[in-house]
N, C-alpha and C positions, 0 to 999 in steps of 0.2 A: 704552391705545394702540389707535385704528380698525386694523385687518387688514389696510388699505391702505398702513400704515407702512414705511418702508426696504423696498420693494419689490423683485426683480429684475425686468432687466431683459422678460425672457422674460413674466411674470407682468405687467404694465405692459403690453404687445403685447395682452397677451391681453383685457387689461380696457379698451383702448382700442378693441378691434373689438367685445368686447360693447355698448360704447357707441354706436356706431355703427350694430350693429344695431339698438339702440332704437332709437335716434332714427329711424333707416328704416322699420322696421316698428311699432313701440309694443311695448306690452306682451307682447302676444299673441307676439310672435317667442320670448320666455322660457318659454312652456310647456313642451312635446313639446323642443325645440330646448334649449334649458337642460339639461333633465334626461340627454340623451342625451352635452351633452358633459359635465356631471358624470360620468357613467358610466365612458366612455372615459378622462376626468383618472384615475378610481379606478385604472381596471384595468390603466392607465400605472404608476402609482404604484406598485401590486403587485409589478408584473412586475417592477419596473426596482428600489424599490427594499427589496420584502418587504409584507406583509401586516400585519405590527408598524409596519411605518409608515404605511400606509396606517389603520391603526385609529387610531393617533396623531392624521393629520390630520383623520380624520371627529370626534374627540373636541375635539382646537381646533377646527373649526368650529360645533361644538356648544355648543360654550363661548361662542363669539362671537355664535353668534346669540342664545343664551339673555341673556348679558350686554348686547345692544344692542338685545334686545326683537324681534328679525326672526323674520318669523314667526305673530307673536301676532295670532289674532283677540281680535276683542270679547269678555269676559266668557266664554273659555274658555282653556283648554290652549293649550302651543304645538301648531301642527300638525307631524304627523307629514312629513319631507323625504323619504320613499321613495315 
């Protein structure tokens, strides 16, 4: 099942303005910009709802990326998300 499945609402919002920044800026907007509100989501998540769950959702997204190939360069390793 894609990560994009039975979605809340909230999550949907969110992935429709990432969209939108693509398409505005291109790629380049997901560098610096991405990572920063990756961070913020984490440190949300902590706060609000523990640090066990927060490891939980780094370990699904781990899962997902490794399961759907994201990530992967050519004839190496995945790269490292930090």
């Amino acid at each position: 099942m894609p990560v994009t499945d039975e979605l809340p609402p909230l999550a949907l919002q969110v992935l429709r303005t990432l969209r939108e920044t693509y398409d505005h800026r291109g790629p380049n907007a997901f560098n610096e910009d991405a990572a920063k509100v990756f961070h913020v989501i984490g440190s949300i998540i902590a706060q609000v709802c523990g640090r066990d769950r927060l490891a939980e959702a780094v370990e699904t997204l781990d899962a997902a990326l490794e399961m759907e190939g994201i990530g992967e360069t050519k004839d190496s390793a995945l790269r490292s998300i930090h």
